[in-house]
C-alpha positions as CSV (number, residue, x, y, z in Angstrom):
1,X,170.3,97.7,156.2
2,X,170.9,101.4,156.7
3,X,168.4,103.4,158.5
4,X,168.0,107.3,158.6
5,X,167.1,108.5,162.4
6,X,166.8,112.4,162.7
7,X,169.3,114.1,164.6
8,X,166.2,114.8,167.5
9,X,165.4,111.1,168.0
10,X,169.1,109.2,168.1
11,X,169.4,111.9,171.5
12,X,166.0,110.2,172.6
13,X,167.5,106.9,172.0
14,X,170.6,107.4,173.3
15,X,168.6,108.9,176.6
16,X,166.6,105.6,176.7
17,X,169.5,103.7,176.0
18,X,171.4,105.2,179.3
19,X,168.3,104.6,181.1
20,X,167.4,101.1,180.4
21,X,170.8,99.7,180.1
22,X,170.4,98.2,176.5
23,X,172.2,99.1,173.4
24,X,170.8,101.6,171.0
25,X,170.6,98.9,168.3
26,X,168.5,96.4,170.7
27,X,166.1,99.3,171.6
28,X,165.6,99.7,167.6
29,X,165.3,96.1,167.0
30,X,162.8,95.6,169.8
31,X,160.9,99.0,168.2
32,X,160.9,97.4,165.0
33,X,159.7,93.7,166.4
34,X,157.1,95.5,168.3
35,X,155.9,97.3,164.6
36,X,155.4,94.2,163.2
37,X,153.7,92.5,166.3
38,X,151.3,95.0,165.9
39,X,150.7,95.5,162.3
40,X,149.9,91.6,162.3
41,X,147.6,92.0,165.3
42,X,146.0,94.9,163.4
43,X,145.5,93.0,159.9
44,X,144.0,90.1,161.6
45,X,141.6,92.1,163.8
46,X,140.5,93.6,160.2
47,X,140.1,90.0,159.1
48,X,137.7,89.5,161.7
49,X,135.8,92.5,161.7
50,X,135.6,91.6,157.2
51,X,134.5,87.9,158.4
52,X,131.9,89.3,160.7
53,X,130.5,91.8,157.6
54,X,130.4,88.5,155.3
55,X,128.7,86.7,157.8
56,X,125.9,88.8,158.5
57,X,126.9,89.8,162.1
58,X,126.9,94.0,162.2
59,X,124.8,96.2,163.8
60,X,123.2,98.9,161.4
61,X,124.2,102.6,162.0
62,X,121.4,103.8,163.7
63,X,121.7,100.8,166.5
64,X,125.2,101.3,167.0
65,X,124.8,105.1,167.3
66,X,122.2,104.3,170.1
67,X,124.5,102.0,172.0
68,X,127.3,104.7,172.0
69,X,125.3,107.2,173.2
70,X,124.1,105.1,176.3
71,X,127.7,104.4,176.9
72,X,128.7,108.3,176.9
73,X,125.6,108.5,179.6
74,X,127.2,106.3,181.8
């Protein structure tokens, strides 16, 4: 696989590389492993949040509107 990296961000990378003692190509693999961590976190965290809805456990607008605004208070 090929990947296009702007001319502005293989400097970064190569900066982080010197820094951190790893390889450019380790720092994009962990990037990329990290991506995918979190868009799986992310879907499943919508799954819950959609199994909540479908079980009946939400709060209505106004009650959550109210809660938010006692938080900002405090």
């Amino acid at each position: 696989m090929n990947v296009e990296i702007p001319h502005n961000q293989i400097e970064q990378l190569d900066t982080l590389a010197a820094q951190t003692g790893k390889g450019t190509g380790e720092l994009v693999r962990e990037a990329v492993s990290k991506m995918l961590a979190y868009n799986d976190w992310f879907k499943a965290q919508v799954q819950i949040g959609i199994d909540q809805i479908q079980r009946g456990n939400f709060m209505e607008e106004p009650e959550m509107n109210a809660r938010v605004q006692k938080m900002l208070r405090s």
